[in-house]
VOKEMI-758785 format. One record per atom (N, C-alpha, C, O): x, y, z. Coordinates in steps of 0.2 Angstrom, whole numbers, plus 5000, padded with zeros to 4 digits. Example, Ala and Ser with C-alpha at 12.3 -4.5 7.8 and 13.67 -1.06 7.14 Angstrom:
# VOKEMI-758785
506649725039 506249785039 506649845039 507149835042 506449895035 506849955036 506450005039 506750065040 
This chain:
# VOKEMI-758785
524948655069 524448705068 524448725060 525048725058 523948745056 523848735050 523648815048 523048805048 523748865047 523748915044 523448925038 523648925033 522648955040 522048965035 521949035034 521649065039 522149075028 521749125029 521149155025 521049155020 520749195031 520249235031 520249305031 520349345026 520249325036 520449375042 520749355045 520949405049 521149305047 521449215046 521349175053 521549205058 520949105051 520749085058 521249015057 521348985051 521648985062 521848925059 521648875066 521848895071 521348835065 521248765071 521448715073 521548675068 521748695079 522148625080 521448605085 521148635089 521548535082 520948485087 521148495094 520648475097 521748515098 521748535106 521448585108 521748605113 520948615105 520848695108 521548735108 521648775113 522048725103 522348775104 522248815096 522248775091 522148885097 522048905090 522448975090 522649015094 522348985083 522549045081 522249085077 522149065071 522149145079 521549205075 522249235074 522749225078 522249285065 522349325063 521949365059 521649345054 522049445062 521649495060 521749545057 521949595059 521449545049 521849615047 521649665049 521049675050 522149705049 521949795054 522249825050 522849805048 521749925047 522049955042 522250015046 522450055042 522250025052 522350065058 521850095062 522050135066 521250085061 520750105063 520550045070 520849995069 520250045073 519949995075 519649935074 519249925070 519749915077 519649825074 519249795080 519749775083 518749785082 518549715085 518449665086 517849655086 518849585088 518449515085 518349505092 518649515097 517749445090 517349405096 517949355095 518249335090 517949345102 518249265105 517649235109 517349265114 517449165107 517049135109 517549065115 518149045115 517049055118 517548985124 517248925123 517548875122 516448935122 516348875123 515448875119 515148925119 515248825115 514748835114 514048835119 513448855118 514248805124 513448815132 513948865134 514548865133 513548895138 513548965139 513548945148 513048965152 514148915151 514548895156 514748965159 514649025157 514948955166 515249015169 515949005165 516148945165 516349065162 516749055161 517349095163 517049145166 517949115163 518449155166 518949165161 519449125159 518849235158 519449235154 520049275155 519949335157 520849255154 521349305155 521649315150 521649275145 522149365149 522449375145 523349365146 523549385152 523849335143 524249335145 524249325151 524549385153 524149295157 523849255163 523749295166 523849285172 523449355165 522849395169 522149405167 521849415162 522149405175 521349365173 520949465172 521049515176 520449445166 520249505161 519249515165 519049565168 518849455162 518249465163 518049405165 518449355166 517449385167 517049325166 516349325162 516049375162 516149275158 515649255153 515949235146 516549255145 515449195142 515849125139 516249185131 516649155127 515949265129 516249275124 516949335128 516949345134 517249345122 517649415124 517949435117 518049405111 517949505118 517949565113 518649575115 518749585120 519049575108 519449595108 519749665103 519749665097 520149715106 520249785103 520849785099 521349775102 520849785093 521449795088 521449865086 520949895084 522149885086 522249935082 522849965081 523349965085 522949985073 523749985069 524149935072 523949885069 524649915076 525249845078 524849815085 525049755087 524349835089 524349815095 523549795096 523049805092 523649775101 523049705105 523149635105 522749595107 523749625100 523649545102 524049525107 524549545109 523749455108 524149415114 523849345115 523549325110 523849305122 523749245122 522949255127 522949265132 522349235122 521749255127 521649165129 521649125124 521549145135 521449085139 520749095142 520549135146 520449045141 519749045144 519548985150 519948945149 519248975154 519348935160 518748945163 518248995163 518848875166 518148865171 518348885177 518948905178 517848905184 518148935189 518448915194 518548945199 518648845191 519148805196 519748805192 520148765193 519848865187 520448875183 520648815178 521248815175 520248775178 520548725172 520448745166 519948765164 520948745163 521048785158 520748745148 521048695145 520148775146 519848755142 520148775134 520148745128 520348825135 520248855126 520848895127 520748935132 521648905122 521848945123 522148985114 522548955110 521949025115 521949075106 522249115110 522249135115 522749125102 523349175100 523249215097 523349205091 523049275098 522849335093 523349375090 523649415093 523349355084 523849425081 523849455076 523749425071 524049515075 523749585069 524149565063 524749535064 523849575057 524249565052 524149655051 523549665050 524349685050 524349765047 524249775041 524549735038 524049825037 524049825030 524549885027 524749905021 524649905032 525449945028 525849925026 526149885030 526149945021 526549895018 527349945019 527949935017 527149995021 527750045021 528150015027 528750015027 527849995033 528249945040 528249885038 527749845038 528849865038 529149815037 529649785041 530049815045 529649705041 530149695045 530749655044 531249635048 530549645038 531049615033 531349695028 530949745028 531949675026 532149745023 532149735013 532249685009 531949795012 531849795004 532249825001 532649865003 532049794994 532649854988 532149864982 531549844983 532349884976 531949914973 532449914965 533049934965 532149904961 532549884955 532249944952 531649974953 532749974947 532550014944 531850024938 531749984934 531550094939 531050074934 530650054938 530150084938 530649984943 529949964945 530049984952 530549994956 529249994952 529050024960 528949954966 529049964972 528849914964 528949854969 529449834973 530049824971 529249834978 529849814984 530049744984 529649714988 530649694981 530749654984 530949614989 531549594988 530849604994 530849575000 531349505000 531949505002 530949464996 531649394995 532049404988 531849424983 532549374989 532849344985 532949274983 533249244987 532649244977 532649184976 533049164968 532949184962 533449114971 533949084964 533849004964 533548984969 534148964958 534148914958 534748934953 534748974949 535248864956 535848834951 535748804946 536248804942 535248784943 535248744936 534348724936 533948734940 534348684931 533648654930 533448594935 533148554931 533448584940 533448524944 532648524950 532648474954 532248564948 531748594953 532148594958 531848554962 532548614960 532848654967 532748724967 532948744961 532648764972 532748854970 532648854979 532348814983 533048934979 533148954987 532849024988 532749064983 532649044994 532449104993 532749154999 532449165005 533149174999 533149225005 533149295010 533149335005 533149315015 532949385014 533249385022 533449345026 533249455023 533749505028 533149535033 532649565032 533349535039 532949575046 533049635045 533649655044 532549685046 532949775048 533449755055 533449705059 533649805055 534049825063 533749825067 533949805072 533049855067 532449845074 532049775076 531849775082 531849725071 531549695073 531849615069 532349615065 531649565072 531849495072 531249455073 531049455078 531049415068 530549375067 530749295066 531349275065 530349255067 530349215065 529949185058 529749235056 529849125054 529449105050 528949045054 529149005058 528449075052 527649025054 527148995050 526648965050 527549015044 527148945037 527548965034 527949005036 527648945028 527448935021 527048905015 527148855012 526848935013 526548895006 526848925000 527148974999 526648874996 526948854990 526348844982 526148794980 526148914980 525548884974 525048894978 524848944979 524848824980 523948814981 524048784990 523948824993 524248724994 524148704999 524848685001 525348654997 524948695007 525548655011 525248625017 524848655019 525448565020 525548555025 526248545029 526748545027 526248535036 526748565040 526748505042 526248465042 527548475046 527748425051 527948445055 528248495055 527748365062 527748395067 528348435071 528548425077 528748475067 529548495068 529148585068 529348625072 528848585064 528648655061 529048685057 529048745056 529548645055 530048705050 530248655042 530748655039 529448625040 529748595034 528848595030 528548555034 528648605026 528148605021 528248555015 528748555011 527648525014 527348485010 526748525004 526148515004 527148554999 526548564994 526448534988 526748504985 525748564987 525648534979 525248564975 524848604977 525348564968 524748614962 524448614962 524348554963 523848654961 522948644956 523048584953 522548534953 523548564950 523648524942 523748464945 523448424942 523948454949 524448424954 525148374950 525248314950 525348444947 526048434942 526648444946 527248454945 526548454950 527348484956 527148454964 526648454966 527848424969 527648414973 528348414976 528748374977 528048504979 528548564981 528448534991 528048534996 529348514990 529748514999 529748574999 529548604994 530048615007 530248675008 530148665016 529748645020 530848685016 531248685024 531448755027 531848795023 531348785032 531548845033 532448845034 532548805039 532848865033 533448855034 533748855043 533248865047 534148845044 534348835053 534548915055 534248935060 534948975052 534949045050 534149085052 534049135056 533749045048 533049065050 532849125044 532349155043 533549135041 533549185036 533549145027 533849165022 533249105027 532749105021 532649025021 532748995026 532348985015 532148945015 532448885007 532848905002 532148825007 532748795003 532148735000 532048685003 531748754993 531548694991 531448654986 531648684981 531148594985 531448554978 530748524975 530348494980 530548524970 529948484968 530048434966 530448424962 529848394968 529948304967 529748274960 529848224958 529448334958 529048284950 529248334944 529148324938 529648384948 530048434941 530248404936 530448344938 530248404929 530648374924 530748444920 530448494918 531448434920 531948484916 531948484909 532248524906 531548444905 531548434898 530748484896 530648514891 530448484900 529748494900 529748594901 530048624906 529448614896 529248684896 528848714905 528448684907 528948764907 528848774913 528048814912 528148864909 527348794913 526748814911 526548864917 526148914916 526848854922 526448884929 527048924935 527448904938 526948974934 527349004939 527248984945 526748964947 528048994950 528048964957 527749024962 528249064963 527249034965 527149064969 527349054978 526949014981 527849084980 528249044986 527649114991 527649164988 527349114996 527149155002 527449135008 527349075011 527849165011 528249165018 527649195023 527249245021 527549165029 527349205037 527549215040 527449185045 527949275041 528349295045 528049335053 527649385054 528349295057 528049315064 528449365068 529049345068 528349405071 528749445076 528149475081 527749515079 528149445088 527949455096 527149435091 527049375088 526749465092 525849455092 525849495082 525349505080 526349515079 526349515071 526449475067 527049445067 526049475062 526149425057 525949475050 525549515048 526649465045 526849475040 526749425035 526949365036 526449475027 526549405023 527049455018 527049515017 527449385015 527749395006 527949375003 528549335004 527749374998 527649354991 527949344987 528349404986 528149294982 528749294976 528449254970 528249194972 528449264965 528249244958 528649224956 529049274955 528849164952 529449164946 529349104942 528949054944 529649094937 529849024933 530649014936 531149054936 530648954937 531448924937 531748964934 532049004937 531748974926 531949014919 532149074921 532649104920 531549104927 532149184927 532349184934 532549244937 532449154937 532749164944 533649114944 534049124949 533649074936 534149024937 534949084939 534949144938 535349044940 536149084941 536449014942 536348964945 536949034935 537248964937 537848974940 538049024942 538248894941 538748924946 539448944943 539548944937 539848974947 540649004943 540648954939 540348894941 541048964934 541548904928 542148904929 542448944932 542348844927 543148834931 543748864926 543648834920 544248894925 544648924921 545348874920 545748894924 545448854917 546048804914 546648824910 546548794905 547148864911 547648854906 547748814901 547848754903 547548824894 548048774889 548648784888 548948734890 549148834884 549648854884 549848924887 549448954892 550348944884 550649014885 550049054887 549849074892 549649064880 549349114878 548749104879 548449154881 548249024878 547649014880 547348994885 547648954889 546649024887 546548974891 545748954890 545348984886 545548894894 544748894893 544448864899 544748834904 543748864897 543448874903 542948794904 542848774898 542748764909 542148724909 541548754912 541448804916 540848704908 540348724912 540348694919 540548634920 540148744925 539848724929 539548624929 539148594925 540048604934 539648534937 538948534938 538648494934 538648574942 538048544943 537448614937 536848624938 537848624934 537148624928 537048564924 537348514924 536548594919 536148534916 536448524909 536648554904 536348424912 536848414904 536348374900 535848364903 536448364893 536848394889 536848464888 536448504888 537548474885 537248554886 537348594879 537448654879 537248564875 536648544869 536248594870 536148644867 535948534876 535248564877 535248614882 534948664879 535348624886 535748674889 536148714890 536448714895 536348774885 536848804879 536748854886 536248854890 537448884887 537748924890 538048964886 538248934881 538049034887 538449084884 538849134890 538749154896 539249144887 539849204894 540149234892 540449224887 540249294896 540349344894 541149354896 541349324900 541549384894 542349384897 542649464896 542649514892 542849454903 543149524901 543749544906 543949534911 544149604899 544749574900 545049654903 544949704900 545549654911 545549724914 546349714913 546649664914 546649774911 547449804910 547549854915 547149894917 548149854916 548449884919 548349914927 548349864931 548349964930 548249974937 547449964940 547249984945 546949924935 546249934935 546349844938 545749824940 546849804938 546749734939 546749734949 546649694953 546749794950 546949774959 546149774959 545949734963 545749804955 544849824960 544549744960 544149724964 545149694955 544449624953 544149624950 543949674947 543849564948 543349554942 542549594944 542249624941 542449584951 541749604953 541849684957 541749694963 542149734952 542249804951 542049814945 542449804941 541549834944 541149894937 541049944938 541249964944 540949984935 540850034932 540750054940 540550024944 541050144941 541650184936 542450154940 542850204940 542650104942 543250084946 543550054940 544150044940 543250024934 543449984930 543250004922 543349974917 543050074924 542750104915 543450114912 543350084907 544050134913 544650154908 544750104905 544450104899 545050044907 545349994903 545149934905 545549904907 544449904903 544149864904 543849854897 543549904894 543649774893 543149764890 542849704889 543149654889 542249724888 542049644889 541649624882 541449654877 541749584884 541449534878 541049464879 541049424884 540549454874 540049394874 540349344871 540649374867 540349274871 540649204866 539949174869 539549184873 540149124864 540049054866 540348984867 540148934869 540949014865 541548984865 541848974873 541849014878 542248904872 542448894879 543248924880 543448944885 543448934875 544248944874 544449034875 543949074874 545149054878 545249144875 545949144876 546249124881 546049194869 546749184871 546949254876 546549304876 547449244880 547649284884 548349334882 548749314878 548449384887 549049434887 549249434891 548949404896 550049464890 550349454899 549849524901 549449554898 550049534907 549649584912 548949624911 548649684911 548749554910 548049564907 547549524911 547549474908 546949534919 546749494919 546049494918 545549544918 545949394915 545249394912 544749364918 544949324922 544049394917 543549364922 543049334918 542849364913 542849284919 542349254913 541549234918 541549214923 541049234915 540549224919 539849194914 539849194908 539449174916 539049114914 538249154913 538049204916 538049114907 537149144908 536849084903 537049044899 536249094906 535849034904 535749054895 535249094895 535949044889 535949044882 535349064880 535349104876 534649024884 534149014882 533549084883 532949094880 533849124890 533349154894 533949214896 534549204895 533449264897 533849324899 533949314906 533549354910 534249264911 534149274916 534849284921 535349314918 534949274927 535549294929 536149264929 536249204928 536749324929 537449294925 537549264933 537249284938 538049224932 538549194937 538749234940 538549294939 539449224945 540049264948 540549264945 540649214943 540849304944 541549304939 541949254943 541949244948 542349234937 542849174940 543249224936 543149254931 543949244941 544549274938 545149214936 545249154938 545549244932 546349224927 546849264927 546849304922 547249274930 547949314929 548349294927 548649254929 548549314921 548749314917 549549334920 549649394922 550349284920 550949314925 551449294919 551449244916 551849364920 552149354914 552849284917 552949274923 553149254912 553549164912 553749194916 553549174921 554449244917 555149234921 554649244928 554949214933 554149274929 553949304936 553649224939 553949214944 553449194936 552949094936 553849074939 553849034944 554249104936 554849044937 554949074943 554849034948 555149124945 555349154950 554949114957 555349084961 554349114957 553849084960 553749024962 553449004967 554148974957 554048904957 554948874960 554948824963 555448924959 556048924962 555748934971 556048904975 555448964973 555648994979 555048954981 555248924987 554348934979 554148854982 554648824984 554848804989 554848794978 555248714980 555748724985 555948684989 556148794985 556648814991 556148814998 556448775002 555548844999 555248825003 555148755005 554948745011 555248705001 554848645004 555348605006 555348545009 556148635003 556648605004 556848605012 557148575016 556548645011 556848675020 556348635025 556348635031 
């Protein structure tokens, strides 16, 4: 079934359809039609039987009156069966849970990242404690189509510059897609507009997310390498984009002393304001202290957009290394 919105009507060629009706709390009424001649007809709801003749009125109002209205001739063969369901316009009930970035008043719903330049990007998002939905489309920009699985979309642009997959994930808690025609070398012109349908009993929710690859990117940890004693350095991330030239990373490092090393790299402020400092490079190399450890994390050079996860280094002073490697190998002895 195909997912049209109006007030939103969507049609499948077996007489199964689906009406969706926005409702702002007041009353709502929509005509359901059965048949175009004007036959004896028998209509039920949720398989009780309601009225007979070929229309029926149905009552919306704030979350409720939808359901399964089934239409039939009087030998009960069943002709036409429409799914009715409220979309509500308040935006303060929700069924997905939100957060709020400071400064702005919008409520984010999903969160969406992508690992590098590659048109891949994920999107995901959290149920309240009262309610549990499923996903009943997606689109992507301008048109998606669905297969016959119902958990994977096919879209494409105006431009028709993008030629955006998207799969619901098996969690059912977010979604995973790739553009087939993406190129990474090429300036991004058109923001990704991803819209989710989320269904719970006879409700239907929508939302929305905007972005460029550019600001949703996070790359992933970097890997930390001892050179000597004193140094150490780091690589980029595998699966970011090479060359990285052209793809410049910058990272930030920062270095925790003393009793501030138990909180971890991913403890800020105020667990780590005493003896903590951080620092920006470009540089892959840093030299290190004993009882000092370093966390190092990644950002796209080019774009303000999100740093990686800290990769921690402990720095252990030599006789403590010897101690440690003495009592391995007596373990292995044994």
């Amino acid at each position: 079934i195909t997912l049209t919105l109006w007030g939103i009507v969507c049609r499948a060629v077996t007489q199964n359809i689906i009406v969706v009706v926005n409702v702002d709390g007041s009353l709502v009424q929509h005509p359901l039609t059965c048949l175009d001649n004007d036959w004896d007809i028998l209509w039920m709801v949720d398989e009780e039987e309601k009225k007979k003749g070929n229309s029926f009125l149905v009552n919306l109002e704030e979350r409720t009156g939808g359901g399964i209205f089934t239409c039939h001739s009087l030998d009960r063969t069943l002709l036409k069966n429409t799914t009715v369901l409220v979309k509500h316009m308040d935006e303060q009930k929700r069924i997905l849970e939100g957060s709020t970035t400071t400064g702005i008043q919008d409520v984010c719903y999903m969160k969406c990242s992508t690992r590098n330049y590659q048109g891949e990007f994920h999107c995901s998002w959290k149920f309240t404690t009262k309610r549990v939905g499923n996903v009943m489309s997606v689109r992507v920009n301008i048109s998606c189509s669905v297969d016959a699985s119902g958990q994977q979309w096919t879209c494409s642009s105006s431009s028709g510059q993008s030629d955006i997959m998207c799969s619901v994930n098996s969690s059912g808690l977010g979604v995973s897609c790739v553009d087939r025609q993406y190129c990474p070398y090429a300036e991004e012109t058109d923001r990704i507009t991803l819209t989710i349908y989320m269904r719970t009993n006879y409700l239907l929710e929508e939302y929305s997310q905007r972005f460029y690859l550019s600001e949703i990117v996070k790359p992933d940890k970097v890997s930390i390498n001892k050179v000597n004693s004193s140094t150490i350095e780091w690589r980029y991330p595998v699966s970011w984009n090479s060359p990285t030239s052209y793809f410049p990373l910058s990272f930030q490092v920062k270095e925790i002393k003393g009793r501030e090393r138990k909180n971890g790299c991913t403890c800020d402020s105020p667990c780590t304001k005493v003896r903590t400092t951080v620092h920006t490079t470009k540089s892959s190399q840093w030299s290190v202290k004993a009882k000092v450890m370093v966390c190092v994390r990644a950002q796209d050079a080019l774009c303000d957009s999100h740093w990686s996860d800290w990769t921690e280094y402990r720095s252990v002073p030599h006789s403590l290394q010897e101690k440690k490697k003495e009592q391995k190998q007596k373990f292995v002895s044994q």
